[in-house]
N, C-alpha and C positions, 0 to 999 in steps of 0.2 A: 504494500500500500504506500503511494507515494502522496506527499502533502502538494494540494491544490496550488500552492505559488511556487513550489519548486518547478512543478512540471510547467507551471507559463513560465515561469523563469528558462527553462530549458528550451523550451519550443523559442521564445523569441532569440535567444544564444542560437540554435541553428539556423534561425531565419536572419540574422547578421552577419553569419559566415563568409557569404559573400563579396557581402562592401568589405568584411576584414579584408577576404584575403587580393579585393580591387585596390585597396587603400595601400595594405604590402607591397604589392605590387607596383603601383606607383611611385611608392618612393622608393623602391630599389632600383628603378630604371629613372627618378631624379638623382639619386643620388650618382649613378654611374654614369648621366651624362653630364653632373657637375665637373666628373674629373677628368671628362674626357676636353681638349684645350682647342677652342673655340680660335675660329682663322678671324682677326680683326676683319670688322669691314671696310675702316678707314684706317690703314696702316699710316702710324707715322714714323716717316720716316728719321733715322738717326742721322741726326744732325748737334752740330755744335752750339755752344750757345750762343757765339758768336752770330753763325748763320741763322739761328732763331732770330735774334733780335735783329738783324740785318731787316726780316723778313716781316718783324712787325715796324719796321722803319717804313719799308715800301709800302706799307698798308695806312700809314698815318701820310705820307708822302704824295697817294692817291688821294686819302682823302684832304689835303688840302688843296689839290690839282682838282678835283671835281669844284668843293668853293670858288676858286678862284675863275672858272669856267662857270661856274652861278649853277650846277647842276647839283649841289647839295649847300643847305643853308649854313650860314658861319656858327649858331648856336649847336647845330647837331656838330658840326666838324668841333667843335673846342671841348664837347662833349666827350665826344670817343678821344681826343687828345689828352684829356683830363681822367679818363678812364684806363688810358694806355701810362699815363705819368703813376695814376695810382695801384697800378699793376704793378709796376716796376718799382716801388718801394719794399717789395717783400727780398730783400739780400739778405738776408741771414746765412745762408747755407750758399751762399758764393762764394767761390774761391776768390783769391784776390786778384788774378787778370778778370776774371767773370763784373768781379767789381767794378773795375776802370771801363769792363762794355759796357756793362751799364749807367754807371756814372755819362758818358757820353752820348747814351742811349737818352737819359734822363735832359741832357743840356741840348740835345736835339729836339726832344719835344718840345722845352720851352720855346725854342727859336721859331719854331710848329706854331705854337701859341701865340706869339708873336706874332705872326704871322695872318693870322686869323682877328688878332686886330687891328692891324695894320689894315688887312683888308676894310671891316668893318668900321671902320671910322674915316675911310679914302686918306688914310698917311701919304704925304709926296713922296715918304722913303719905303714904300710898300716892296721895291725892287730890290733895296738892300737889305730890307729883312729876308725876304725870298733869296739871296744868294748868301747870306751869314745862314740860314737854314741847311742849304745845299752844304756848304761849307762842312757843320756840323755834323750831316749827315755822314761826309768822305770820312769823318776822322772814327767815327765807330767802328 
């Protein structure tokens, strides 16, 4: 004689066997495709840090070539300028040439920023800020 909540006890344990052994089962096959090592989809490539920063040089470079062409406004451009200066405040974990790129990286943006108000306020010297930036730019 078996007691009345055993046996529902027991019947619904066989009647969940199932999702157990669906639920096992999927996590053995997460777990095995966790370890299995996933092909980037946007590989980046190994580069210096140099060649980084070079690269976000030509990216603040455009965009103050777009500004200056009137195809992107001077408050967005001083923006991403201002975001790329604040970027490059994190040196802690640079070596010390890494430093000197960015320390130059850093006096390039400002000449960037310069730049951008030079525009912005029509300076007569808008052309010498534009070539003290180029300048800047060579030396990183």
């Amino acid at each position: 004689m078996t007691i009345p909540s055993l046996k529902f006890l027991s019947e619904r344990i066989m009647n969940l066997n199932p999702i157990f052994y669906i639920l096992v089962l999927g996590s053995l096959v997460a777990a095995a495709s966790a370890t299995v090592q996933q092909p980037d989809i946007f590989p980046i490539p190994d580069m210096s840090f140099h060649d980084l920063t070079m690269r976000n040089a030509d990216k603040i470079d455009n965009v103050v070539q777009n500004m200056l062409s009137d195809r992107e406004i001077v408050s967005d451009a001083q923006y991403k300028i201002t975001v790329a200066y604040r970027d490059s405040l994190h040196d802690s974990e640079y070596s010390i040439d890494e430093i000197g790129v960015n320390k130059r990286y850093q006096d390039y943006l400002n000449a960037a920023y310069d730049v951008t108000n030079a525009f912005l306020y029509s300076s007569p010297d808008l052309q010498d800020k534009i070539d003290l930036m180029n300048a800047k730019k060579d030396l990183i």
